[in-house]
PQR file with spaces between the fields and no chain letter, atoms N, CA, C, O and H, PARSE charges and radii, in Angstrom:
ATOM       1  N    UNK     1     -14.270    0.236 -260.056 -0.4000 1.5000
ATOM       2  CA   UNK     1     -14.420   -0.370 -258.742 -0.0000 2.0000
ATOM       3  C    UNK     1     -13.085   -0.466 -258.016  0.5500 1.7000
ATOM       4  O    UNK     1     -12.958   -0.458 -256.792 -0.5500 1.4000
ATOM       5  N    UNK     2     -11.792   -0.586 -259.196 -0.4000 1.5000
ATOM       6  CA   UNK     2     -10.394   -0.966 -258.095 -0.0000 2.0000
ATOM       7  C    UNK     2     -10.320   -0.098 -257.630  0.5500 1.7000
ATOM       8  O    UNK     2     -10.143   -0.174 -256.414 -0.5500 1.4000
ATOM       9  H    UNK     2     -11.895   -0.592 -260.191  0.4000 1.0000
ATOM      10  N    UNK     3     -10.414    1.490 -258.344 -0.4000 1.5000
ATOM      11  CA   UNK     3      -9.476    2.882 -257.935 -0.0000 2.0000
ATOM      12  C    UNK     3     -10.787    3.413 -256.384  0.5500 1.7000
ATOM      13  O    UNK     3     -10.338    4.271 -255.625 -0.5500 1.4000
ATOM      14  H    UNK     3     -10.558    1.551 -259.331  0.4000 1.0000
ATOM      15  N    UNK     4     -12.211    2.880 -256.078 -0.4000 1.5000
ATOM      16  CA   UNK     4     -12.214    2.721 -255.154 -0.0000 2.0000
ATOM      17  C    UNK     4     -12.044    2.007 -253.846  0.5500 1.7000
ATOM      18  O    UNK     4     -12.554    2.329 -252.773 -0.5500 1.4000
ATOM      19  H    UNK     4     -12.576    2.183 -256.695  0.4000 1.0000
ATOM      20  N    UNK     5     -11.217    0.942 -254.100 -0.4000 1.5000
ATOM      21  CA   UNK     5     -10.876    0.148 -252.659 -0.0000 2.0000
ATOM      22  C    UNK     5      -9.644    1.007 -252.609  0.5500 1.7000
ATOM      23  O    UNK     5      -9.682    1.655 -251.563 -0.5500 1.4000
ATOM      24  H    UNK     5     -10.803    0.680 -254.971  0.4000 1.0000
ATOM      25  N    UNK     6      -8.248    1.360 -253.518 -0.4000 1.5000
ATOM      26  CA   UNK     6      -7.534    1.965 -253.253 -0.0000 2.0000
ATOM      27  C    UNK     6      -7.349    3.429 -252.593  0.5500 1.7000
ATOM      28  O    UNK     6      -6.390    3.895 -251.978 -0.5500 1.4000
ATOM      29  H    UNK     6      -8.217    0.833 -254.367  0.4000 1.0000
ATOM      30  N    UNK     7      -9.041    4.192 -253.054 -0.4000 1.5000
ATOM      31  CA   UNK     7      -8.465    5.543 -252.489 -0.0000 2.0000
ATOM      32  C    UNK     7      -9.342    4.911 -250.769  0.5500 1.7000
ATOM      33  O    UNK     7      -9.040    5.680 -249.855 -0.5500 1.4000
ATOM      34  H    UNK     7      -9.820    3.814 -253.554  0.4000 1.0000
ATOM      35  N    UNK     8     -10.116    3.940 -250.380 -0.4000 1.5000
ATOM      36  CA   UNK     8     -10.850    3.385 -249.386 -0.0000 2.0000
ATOM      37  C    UNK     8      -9.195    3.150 -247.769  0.5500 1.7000
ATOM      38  O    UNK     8      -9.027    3.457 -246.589 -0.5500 1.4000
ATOM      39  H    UNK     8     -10.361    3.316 -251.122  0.4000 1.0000
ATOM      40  N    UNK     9      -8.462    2.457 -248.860 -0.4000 1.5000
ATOM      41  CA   UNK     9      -7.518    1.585 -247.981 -0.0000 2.0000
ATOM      42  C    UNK     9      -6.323    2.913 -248.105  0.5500 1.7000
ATOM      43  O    UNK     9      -5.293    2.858 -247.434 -0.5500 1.4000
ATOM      44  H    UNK     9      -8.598    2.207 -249.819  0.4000 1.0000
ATOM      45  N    UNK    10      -6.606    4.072 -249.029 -0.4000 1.5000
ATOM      46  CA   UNK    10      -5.663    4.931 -248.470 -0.0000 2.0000
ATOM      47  C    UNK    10      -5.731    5.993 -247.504  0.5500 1.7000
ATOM      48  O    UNK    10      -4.779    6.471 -246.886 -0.5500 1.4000
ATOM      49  H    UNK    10      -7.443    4.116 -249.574  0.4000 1.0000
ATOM      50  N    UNK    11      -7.063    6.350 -247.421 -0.4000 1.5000
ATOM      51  CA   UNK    11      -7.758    7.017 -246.779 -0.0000 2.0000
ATOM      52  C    UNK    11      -7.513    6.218 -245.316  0.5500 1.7000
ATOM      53  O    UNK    11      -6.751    6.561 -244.412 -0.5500 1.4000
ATOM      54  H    UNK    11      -7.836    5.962 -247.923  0.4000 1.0000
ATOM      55  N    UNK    12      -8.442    4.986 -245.370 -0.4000 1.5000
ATOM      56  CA   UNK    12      -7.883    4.278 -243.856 -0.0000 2.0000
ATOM      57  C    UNK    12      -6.300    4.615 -243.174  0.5500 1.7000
ATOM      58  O    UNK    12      -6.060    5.224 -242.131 -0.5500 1.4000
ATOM      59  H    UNK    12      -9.061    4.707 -246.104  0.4000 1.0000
ATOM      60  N    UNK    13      -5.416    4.053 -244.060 -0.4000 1.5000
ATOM      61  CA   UNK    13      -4.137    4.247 -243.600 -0.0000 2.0000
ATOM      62  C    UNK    13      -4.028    5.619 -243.110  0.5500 1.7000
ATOM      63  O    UNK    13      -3.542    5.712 -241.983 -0.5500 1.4000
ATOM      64  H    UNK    13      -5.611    3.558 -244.907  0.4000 1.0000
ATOM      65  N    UNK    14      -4.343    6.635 -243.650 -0.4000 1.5000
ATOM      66  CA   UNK    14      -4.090    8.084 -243.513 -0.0000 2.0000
ATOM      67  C    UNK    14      -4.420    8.296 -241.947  0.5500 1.7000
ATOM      68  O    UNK    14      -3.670    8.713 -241.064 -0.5500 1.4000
ATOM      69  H    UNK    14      -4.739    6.560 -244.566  0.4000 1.0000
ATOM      70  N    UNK    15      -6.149    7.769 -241.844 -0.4000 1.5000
ATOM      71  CA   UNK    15      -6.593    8.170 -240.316 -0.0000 2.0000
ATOM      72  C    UNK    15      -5.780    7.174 -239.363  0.5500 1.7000
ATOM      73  O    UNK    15      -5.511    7.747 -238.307 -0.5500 1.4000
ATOM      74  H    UNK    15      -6.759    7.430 -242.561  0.4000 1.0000
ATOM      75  N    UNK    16      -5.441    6.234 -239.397 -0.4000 1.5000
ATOM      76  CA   UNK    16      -4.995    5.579 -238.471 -0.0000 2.0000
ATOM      77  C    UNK    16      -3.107    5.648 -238.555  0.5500 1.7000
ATOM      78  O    UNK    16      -2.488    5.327 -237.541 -0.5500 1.4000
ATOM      79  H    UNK    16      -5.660    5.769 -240.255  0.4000 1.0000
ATOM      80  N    UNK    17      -2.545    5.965 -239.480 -0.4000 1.5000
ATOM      81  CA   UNK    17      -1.496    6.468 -239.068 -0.0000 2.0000
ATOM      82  C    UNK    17      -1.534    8.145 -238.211  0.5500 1.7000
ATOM      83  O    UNK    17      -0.594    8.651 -237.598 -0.5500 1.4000
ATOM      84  H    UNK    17      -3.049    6.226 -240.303  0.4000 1.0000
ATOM      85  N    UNK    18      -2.457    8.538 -238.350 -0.4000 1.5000
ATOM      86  CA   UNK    18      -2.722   10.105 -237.817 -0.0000 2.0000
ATOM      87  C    UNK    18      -2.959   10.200 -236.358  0.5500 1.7000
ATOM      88  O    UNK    18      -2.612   11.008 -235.497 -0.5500 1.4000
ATOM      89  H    UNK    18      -3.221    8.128 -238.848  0.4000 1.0000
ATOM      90  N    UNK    19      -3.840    8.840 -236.360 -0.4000 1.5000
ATOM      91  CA   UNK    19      -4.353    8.806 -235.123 -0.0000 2.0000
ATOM      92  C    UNK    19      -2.955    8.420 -234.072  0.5500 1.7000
ATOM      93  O    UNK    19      -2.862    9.013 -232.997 -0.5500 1.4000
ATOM      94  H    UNK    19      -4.122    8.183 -237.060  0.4000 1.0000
ATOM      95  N    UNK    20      -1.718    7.211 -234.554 -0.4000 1.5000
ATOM      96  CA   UNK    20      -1.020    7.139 -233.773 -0.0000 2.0000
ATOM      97  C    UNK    20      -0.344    8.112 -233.543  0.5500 1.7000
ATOM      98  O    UNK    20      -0.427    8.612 -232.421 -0.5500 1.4000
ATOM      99  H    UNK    20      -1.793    6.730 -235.428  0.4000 1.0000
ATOM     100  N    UNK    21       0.496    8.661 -234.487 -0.4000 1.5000
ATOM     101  CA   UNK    21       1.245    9.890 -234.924 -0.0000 2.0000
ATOM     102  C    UNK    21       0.732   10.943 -233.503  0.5500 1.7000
ATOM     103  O    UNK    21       1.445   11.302 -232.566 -0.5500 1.4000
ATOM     104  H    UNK    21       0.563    8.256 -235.398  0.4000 1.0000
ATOM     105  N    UNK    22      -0.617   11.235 -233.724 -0.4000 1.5000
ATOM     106  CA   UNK    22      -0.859   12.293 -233.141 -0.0000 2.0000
ATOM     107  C    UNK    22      -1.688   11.670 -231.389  0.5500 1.7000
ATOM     108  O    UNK    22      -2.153   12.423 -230.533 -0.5500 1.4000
ATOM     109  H    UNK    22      -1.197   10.943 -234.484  0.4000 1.0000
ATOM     110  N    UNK    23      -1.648   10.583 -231.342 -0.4000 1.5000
ATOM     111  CA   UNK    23      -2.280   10.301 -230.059 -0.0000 2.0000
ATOM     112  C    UNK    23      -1.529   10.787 -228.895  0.5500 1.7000
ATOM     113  O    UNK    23      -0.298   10.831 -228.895 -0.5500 1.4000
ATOM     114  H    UNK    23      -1.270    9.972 -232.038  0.4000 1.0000
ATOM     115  N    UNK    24      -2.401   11.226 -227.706 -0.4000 1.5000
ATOM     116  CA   UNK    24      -1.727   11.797 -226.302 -0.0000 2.0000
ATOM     117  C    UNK    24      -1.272   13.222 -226.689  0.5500 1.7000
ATOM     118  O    UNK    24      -0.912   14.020 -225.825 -0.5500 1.4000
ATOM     119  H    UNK    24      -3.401   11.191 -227.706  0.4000 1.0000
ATOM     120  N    UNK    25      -1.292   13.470 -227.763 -0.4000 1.5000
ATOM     121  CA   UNK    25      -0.746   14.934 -228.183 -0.0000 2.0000
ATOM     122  C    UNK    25      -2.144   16.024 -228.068  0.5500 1.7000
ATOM     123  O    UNK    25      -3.259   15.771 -228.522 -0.5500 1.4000
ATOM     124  H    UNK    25      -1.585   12.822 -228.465  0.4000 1.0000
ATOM     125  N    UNK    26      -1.780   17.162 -227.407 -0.4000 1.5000
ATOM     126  CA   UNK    26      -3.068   17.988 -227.770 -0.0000 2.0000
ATOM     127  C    UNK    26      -2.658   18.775 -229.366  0.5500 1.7000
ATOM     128  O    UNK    26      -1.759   19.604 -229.506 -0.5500 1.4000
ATOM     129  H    UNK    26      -0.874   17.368 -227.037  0.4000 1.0000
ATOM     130  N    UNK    27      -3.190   18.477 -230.007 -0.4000 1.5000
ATOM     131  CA   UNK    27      -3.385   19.690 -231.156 -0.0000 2.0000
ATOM     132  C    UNK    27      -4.523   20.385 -231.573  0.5500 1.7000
ATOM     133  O    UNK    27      -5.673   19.954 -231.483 -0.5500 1.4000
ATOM     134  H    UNK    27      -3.921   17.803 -229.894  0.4000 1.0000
ATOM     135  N    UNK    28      -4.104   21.732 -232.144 -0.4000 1.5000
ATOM     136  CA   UNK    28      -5.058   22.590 -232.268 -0.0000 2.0000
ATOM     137  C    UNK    28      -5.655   22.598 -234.132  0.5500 1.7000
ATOM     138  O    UNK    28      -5.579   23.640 -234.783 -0.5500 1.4000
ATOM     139  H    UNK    28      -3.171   22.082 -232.217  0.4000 1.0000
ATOM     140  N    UNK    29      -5.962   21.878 -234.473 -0.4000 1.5000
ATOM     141  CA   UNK    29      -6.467   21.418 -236.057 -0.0000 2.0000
ATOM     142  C    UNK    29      -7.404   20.404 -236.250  0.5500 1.7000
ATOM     143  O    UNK    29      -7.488   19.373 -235.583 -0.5500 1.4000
ATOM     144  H    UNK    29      -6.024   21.031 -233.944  0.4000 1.0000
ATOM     145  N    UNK    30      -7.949   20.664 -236.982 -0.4000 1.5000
ATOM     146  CA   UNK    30      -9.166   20.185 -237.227 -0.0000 2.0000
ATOM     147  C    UNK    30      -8.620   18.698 -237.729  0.5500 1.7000
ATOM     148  O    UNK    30      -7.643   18.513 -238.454 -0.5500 1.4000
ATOM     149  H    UNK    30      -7.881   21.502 -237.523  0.4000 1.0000
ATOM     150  N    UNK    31      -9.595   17.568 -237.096 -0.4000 1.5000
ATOM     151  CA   UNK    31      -9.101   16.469 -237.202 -0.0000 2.0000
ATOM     152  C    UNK    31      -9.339   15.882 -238.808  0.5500 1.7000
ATOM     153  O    UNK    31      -8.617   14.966 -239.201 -0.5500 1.4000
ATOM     154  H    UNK    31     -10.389   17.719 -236.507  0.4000 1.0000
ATOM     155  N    UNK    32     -10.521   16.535 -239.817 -0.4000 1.5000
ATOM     156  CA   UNK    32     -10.375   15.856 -241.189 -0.0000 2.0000
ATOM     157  C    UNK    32      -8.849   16.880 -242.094  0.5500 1.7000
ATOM     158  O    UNK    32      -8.848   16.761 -243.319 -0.5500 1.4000
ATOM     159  H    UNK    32     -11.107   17.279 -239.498  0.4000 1.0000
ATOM     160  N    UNK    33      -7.987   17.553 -241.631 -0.4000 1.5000
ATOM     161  CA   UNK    33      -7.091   17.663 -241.954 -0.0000 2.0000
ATOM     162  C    UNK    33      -5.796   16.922 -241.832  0.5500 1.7000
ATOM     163  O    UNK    33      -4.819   17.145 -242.548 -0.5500 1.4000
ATOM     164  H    UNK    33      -7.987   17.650 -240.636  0.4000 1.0000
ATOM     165  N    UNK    34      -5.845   16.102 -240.960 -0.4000 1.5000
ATOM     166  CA   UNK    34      -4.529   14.950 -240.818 -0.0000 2.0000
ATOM     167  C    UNK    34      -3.629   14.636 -241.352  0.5500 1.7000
ATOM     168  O    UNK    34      -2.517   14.436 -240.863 -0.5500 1.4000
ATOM     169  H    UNK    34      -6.639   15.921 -240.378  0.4000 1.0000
ATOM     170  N    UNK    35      -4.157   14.477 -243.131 -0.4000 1.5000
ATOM     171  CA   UNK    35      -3.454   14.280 -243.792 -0.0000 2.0000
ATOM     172  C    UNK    35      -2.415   15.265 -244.493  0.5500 1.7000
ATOM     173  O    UNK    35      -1.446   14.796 -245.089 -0.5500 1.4000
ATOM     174  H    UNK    35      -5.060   14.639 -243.528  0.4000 1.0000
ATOM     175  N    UNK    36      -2.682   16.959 -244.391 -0.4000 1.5000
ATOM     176  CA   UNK    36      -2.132   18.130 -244.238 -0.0000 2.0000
ATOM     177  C    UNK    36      -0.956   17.640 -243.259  0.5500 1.7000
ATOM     178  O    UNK    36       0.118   17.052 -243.387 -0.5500 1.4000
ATOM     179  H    UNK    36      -3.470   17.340 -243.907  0.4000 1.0000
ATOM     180  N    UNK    37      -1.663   18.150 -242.285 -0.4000 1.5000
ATOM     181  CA   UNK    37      -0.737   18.062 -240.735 -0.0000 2.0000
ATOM     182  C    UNK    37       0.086   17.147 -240.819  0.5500 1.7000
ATOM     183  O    UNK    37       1.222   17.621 -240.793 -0.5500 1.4000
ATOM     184  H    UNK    37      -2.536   18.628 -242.180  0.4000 1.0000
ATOM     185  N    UNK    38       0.077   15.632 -240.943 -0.4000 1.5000
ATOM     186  CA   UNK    38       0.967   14.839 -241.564 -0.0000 2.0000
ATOM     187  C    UNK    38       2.361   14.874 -242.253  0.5500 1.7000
ATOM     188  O    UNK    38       3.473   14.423 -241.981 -0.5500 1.4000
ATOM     189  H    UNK    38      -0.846   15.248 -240.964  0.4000 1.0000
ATOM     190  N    UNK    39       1.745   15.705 -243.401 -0.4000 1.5000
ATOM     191  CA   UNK    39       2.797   16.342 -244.475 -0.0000 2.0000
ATOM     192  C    UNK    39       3.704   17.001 -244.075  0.5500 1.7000
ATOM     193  O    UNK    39       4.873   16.821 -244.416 -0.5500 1.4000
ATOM     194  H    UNK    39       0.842   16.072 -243.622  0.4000 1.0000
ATOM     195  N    UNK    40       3.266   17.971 -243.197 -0.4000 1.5000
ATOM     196  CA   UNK    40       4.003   18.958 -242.540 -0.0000 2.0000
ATOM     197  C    UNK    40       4.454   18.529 -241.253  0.5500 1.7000
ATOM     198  O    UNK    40       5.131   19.228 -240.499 -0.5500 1.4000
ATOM     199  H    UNK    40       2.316   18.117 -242.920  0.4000 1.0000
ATOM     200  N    UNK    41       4.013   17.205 -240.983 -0.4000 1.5000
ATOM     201  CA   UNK    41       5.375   17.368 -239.710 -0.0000 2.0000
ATOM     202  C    UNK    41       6.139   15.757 -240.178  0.5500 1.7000
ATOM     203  O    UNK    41       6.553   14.905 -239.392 -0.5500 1.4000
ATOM     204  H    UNK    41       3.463   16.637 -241.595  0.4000 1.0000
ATOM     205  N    UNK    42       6.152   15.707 -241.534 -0.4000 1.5000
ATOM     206  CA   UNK    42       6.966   14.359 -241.552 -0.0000 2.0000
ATOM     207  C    UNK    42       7.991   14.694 -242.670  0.5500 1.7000
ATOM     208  O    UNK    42       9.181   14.379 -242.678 -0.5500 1.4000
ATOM     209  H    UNK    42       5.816   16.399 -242.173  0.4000 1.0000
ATOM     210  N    UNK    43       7.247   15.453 -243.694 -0.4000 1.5000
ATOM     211  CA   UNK    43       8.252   15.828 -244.564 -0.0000 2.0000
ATOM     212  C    UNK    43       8.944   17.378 -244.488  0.5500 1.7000
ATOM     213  O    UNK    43       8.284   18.288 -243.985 -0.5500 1.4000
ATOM     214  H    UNK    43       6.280   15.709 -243.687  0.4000 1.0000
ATOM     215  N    UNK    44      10.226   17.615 -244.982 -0.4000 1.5000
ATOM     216  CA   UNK    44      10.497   19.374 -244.950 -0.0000 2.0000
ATOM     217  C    UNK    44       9.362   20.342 -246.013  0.5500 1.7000
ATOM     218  O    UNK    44       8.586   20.083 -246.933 -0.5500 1.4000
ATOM     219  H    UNK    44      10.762   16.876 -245.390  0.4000 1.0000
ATOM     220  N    UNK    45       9.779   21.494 -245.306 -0.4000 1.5000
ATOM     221  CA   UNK    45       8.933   22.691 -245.670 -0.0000 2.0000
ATOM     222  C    UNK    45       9.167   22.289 -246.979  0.5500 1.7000
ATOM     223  O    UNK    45       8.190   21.657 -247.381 -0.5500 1.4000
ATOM     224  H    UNK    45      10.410   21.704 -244.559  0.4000 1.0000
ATOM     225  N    UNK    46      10.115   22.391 -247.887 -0.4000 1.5000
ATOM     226  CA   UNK    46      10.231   22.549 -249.381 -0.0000 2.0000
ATOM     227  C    UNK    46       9.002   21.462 -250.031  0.5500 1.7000
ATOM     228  O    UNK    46       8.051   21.840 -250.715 -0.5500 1.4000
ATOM     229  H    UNK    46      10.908   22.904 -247.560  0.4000 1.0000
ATOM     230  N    UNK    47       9.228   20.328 -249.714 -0.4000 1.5000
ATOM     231  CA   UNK    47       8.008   19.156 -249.953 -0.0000 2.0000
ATOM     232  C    UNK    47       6.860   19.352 -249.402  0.5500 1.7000
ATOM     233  O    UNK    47       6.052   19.374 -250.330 -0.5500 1.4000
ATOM     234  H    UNK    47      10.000   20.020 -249.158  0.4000 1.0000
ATOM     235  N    UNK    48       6.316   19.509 -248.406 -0.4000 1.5000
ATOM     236  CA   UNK    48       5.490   19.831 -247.818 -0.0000 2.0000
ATOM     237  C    UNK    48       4.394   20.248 -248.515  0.5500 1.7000
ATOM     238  O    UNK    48       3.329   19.840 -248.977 -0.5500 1.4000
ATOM     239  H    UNK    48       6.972   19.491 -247.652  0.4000 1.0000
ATOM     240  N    UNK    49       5.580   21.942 -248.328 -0.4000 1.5000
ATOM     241  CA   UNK    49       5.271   23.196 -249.429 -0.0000 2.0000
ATOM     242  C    UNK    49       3.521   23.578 -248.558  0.5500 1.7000
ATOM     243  O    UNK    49       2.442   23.405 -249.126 -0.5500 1.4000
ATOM     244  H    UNK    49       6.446   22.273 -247.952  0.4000 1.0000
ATOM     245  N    UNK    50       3.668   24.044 -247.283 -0.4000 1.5000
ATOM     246  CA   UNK    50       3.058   24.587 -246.650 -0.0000 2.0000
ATOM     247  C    UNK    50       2.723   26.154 -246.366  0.5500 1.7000
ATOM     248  O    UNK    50       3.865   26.557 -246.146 -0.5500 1.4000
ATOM     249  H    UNK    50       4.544   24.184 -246.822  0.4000 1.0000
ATOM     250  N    UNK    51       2.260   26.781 -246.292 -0.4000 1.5000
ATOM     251  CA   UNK    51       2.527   28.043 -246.193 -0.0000 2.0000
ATOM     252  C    UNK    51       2.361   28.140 -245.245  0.5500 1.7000
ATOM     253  O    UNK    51       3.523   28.379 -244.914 -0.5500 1.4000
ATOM     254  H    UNK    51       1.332   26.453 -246.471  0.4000 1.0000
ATOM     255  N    UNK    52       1.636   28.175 -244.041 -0.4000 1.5000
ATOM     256  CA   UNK    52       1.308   28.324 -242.386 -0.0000 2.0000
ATOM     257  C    UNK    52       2.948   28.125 -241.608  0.5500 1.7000
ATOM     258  O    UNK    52       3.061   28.181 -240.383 -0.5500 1.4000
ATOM     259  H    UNK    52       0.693   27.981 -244.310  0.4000 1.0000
């Protein structure tokens, strides 16, 4: 039951940091990817570790 409120309240955080992050911005990506897109524009390529 814990390890679901945790992946619940991480998941939340994810969309709503995404949502500020990316508000007023047009982007072209699919919005259940966020947490991708995220990665890649907060951390460097090496971490990331994006290929696009």
């Amino acid at each position: 039951m814990s390890w679901m409120v945790v992946s619940l309240v991480g998941a939340f955080a994810v969309g709503i940091t995404g949502a500020m992050y990316y508000s007023g911005v047009h982007h072209n990506f699919n919005n259940e990817m966020i947490f991708l897109e995220l990665a890649k524009g907060l951390f460097p390529r090496w971490i990331a570790a994006h290929s696009a």
